[in-house]
N, C-alpha and C positions, 0 to 999 in steps of 0.2 A: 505320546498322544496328548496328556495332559500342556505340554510345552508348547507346542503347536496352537492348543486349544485357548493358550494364555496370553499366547503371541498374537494370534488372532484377535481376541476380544480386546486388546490393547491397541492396535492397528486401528480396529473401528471406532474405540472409544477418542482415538485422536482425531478421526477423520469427522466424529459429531462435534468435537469442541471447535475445530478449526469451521465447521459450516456454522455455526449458529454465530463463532464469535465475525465469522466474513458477513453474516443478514445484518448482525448487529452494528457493526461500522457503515453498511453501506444505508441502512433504514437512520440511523443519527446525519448522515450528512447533508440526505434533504429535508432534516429539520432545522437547521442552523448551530446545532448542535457542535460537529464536528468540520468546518466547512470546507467543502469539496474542490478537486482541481478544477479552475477552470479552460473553456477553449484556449482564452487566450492565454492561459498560464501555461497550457500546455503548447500552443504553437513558439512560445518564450523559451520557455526550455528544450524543444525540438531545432532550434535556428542556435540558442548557445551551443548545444552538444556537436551542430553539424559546422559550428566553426572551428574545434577540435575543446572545447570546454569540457571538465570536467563534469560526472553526472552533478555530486553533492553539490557541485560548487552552482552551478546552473539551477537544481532544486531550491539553493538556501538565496538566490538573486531572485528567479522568478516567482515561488511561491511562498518564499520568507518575507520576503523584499529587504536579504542582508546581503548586498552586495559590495563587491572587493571595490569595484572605480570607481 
């Protein structure tokens, strides 16, 4: 019982750290803080991937702006 009991409260304890730290990235990135993908970063990375491009590789061109060419 106690196992279960410990198993449990560690289960929720993850599931509070993982909510507060997801409010917290997503409340930084409409402050400038952390700054966010945008549309057209994302229609960028949508058109690399669907030309058979690699995810990272299309992540680090579109929203790094490190690209290979």
């Amino acid at each position: 019982m106690k196992k279960k009991l410990f198993t449990a409260s560690v289960f929720l304890f993850g599931l509070g750290i993982g909510g507060v730290a997801a409010a917290a990235s997503s409340s930084i990135s409409g402050t400038g803080g952390t700054p966010g993908i945008t549309e057209e970063m994302a229609d960028c990375i949508y058109a690399c991937e669907s030309g058979g491009g690699n995810h990272t590789v299309c992540w680090n061109c579109c929203v790094r702006n490190i690209c290979l060419d």
